[in-house]
C-alpha positions in Angstrom: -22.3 11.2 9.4 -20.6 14.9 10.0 -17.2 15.3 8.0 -14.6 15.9 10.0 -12.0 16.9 7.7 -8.8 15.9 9.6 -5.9 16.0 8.1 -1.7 15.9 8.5 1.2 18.3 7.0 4.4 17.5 7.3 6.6 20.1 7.0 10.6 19.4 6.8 11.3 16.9 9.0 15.3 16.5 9.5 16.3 14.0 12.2 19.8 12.6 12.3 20.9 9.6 15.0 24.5 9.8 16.7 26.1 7.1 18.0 29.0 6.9 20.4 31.1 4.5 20.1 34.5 4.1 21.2 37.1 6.2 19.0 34.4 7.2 16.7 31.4 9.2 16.7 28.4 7.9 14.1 25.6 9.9 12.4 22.9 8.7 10.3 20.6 11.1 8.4 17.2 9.3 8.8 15.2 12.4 7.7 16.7 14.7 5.3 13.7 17.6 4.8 10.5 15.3 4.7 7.2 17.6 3.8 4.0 15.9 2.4 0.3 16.1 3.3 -2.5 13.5 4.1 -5.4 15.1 2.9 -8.6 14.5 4.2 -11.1 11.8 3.2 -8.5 9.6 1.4 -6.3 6.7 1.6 -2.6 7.8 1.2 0.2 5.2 1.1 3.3 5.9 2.7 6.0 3.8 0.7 9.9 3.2 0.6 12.5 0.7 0.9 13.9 -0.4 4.2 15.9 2.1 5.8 14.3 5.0 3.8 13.0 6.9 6.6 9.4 5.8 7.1 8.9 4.4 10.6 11.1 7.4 12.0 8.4 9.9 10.0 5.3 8.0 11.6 6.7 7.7 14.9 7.2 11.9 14.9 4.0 12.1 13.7 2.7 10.0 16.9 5.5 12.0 18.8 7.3 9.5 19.8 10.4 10.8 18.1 11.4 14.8 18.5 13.0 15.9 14.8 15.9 18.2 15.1 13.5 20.4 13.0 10.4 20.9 11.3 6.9 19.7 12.4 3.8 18.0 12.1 0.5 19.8 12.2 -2.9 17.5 12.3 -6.1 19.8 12.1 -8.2 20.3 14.1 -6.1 20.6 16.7 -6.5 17.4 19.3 -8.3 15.2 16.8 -8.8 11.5 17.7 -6.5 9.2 16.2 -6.9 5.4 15.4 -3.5 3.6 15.4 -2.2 0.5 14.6 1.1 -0.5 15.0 3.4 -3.3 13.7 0.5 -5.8 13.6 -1.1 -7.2 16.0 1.3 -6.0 19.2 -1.0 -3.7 20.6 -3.3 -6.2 21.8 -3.8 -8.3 25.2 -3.2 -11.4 23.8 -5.0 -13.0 27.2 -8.1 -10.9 26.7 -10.8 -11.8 24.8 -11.5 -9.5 21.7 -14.1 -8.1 23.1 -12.5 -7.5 25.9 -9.2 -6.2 24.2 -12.2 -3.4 22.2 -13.6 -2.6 26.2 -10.2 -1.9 27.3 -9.5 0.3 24.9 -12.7 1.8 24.0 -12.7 3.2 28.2 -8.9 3.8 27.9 -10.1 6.3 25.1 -13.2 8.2 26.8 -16.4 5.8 26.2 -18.2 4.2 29.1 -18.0 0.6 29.6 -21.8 -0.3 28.5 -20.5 2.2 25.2 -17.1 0.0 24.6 -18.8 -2.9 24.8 -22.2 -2.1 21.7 -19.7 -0.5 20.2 -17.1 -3.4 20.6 -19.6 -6.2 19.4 -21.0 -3.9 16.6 -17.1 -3.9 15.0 -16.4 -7.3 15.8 -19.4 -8.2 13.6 -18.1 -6.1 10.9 -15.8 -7.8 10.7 -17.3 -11.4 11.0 -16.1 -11.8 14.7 -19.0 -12.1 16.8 -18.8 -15.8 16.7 -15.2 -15.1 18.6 -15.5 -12.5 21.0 -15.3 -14.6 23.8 -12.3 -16.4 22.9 -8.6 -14.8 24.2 -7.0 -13.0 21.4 -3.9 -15.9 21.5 -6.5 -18.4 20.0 -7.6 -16.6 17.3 -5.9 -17.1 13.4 -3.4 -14.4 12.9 -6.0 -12.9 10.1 -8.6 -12.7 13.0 -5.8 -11.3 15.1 -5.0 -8.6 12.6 -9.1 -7.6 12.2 -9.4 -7.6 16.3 -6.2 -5.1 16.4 -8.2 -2.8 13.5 -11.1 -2.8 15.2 -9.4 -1.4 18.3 -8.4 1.3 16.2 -11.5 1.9 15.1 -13.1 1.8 18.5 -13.7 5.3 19.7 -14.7 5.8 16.3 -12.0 8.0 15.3 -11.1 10.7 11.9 -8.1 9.9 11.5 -6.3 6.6 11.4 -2.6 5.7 10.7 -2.3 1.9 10.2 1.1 0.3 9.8 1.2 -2.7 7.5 -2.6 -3.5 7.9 -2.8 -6.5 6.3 1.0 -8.4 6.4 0.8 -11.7 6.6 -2.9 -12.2 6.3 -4.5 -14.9 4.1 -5.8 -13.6 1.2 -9.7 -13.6 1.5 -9.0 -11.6 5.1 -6.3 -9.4 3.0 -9.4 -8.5 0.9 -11.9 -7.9 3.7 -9.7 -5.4 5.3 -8.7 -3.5 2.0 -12.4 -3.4 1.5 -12.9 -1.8 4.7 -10.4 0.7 4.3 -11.9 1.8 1.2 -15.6 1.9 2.9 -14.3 3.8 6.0 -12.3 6.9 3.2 -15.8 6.7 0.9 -18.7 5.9 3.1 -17.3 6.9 6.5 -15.6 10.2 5.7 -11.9 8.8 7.4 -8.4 10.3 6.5 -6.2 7.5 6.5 -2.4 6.7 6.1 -1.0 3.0 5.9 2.2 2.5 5.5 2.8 -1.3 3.4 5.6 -3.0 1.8 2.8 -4.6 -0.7 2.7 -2.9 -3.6 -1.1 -4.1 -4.4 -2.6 -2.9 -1.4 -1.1 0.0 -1.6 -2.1 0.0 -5.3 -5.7 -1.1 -4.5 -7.0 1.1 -1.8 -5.0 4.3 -2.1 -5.8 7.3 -3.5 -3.1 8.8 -3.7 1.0 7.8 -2.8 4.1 9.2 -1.0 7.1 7.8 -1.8 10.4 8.2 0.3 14.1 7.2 -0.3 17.6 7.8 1.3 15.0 10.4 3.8 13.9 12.5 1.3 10.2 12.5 -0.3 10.7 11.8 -4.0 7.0 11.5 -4.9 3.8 12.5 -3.8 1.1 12.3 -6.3 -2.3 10.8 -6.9 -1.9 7.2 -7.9 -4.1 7.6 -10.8 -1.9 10.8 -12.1 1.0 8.3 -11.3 -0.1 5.9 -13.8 -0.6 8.3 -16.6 2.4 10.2 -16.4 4.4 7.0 -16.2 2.1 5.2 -19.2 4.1 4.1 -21.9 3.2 2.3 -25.2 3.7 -1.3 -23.6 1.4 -4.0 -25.0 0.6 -7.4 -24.5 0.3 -10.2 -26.8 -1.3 -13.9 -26.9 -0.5 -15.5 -30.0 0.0 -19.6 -30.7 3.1 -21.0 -30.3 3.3 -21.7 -33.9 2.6 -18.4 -34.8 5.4 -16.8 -32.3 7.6 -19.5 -33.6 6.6 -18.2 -37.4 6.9 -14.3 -36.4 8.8 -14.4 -33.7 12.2 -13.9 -35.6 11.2 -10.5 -36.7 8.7 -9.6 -33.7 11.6 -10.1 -31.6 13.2 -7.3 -33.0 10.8 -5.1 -30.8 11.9 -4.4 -26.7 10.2 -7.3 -25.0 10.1 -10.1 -22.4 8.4 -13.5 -23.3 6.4 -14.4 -20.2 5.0 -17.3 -20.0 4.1 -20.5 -22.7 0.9 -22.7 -21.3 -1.1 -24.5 -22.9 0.1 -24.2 -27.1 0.2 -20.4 -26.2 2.5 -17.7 -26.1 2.1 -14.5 -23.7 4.6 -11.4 -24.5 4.8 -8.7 -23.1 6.5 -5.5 -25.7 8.0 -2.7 -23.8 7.7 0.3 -26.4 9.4 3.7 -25.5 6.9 6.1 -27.6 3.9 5.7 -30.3 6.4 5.3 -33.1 7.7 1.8 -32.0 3.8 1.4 -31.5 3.1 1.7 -35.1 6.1 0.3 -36.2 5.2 -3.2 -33.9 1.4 -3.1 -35.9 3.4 -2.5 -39.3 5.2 -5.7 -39.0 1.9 -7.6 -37.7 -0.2 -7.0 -40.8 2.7 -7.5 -43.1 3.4 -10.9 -41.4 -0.5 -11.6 -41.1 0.2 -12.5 -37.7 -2.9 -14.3 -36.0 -3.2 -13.7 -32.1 -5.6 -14.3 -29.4 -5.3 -11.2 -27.2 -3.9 -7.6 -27.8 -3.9 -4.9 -25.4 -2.6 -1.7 -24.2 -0.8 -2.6 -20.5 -1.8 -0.1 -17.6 1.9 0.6 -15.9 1.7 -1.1 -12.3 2.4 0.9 -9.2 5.1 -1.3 -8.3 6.9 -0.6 -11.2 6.6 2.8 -10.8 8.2 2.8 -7.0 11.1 0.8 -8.6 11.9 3.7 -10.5 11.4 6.4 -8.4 13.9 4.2 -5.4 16.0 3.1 -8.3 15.9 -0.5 -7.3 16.0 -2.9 -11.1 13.2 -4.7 -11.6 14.7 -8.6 -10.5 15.7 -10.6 -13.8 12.3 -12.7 -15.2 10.2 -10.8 -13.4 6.7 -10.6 -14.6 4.6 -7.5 -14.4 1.6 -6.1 -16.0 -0.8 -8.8 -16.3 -1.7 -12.2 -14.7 -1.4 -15.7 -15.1 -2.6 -16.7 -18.6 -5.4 -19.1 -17.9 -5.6 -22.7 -19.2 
């Protein structure tokens, strides 16, 4: 399959709303001098908090909002784009899903007999052949949500911006569409921006991550850079409960969070500012001959590096880094 190379710059967006309301006059700055790029062949997340000025950035990408200043530029010039927006709302709920992917395959340029192979040929991808007779209003909202990406898809575009692709899905249909999205970057040669409030999609099929707050862009970097320039010396440790309760006076000395006891077992989790509370944490296990199950080095998790760049605290007992300790 030809490379396309599609691609989107933003270059300072500024777009403030006025309300007028009686014996006042409002303003809110939603965008405050957004620039970023989408590069091409990649995945990149568009993440912030409520209110930080994402869904007015997409929506003057798609021009459906004019900025006060700035602009978008999305090379080449006229480039198809695959869209889906808040969920499932594009589609006919009392068409079929095939006949949602006709509609919209003709609506953008390809002959019916062309909507339709090329309707059933997604719809399979996607394990929906079995359905593509039956209206959209009967399927499971996870079917719903792979019908409305395969409309995106239809006309078989570059460059698709998908808005929360898989919200509210069950997991093993959450998986099959991050799957997909990674295949269509890789395999397909797409350019791609989602926008998600879950921090391990965003985390699991992105490449790279633009992060906005208050209107302003306050990272844009490659979520693997991310990682290592936020890595920090935390570890995790599964030791016995008798041994925690043994070592635990002077281990607790160390930065850390206790995270979970199951099953005669203690997880921890040590949260060491530099190398030398590092050594200093090893010191103290060999002096205490401290016997554990499980020591390792903890990878920092994207989520807690948007907390920090939006300055939002991580909630109190919150648990991050690792999974549930098995049984």
């Amino acid at each position: 399959m030809e490379r396309s190379g599609a691609w989107i710059e933003v270059r300072g967006l500024r777009k403030t709303f006025r309300t007028l309301a009686p014996f006042r006059r409002r303003e809110t700055v939603a965008l405050d001098g957004v620039s970023f790029t989408v590069p091409p062949f990649q995945v990149t997340a568009f993440l912030g908090p409520n209110g930080a000025g994402k869904t007015t950035t997409i929506k003057v990408i798609l021009g459906l909002v004019l900025p006060d200043q700035g602009e978008v530029r999305i090379e080449p010039l006229g480039v198809a784009m695959g869209v889906l927006l808040e969920g499932v709302r594009n589609l006919y709920w009392r068409l079929t899903a095939l006949e949602n992917l006709i509609y919209f395959g003709v609506l953008r340029g390809l002959s019916r007999s062309q909507a339709q192979s090329r309707g059933m040929e997604l719809l399979s991808d996607f394990d929906l052949a079995g359905h593509a007779h039956r209206p959209v209003s009967t399927l499971s909202r996870g079917m719903q949500q792979k019908v409305a990406l395969a409309v995106a898809l239809v006309n078989d575009p570059p460059l698709l911006m998908l808005d929360e692709p898989t919200l509210g899905l069950d997991i093993s249909s959450a998986l099959a569409i991050r799957a997909r999205l990674r295949q269509l970057a890789e395999q397909e040669g797409k350019t791609i921006l989602i926008t998600t409030h879950q921090m391990d999609v965003a985390e699991a099929v992105a490449d790279r991550v633009v992060i906005i707050n208050h209107g302003r862009v306050v990272a844009e970097e490659r979520v693997d850079e991310l990682k290592r320039l936020f890595q920090r010396s935390d570890l995790e440790l599964i030791l016995p409960a008798g041994e925690w309760e043994r070592a635990g006076q002077v281990l607790g000395q160390f930065p850390h969070r206790q995270l979970e006891r199951s099953g005669g077992r203690v997880r921890v989790r040590f949260e060491l500012p530099d190398l030398a509370g590092f050594y200093d944490l090893m010191r103290a296990m060999a002096e205490l001959r401290v016997e554990f199950e499980r020591l390792a080095q903890l990878e920092p998790k994207l989520e807690e590096i948007f907390l920090q760049f939006v300055g939002i605290p991580r909630p109190v007992g919150a648990v991050g880094g690792a999974g549930q300790l098995g049984g």
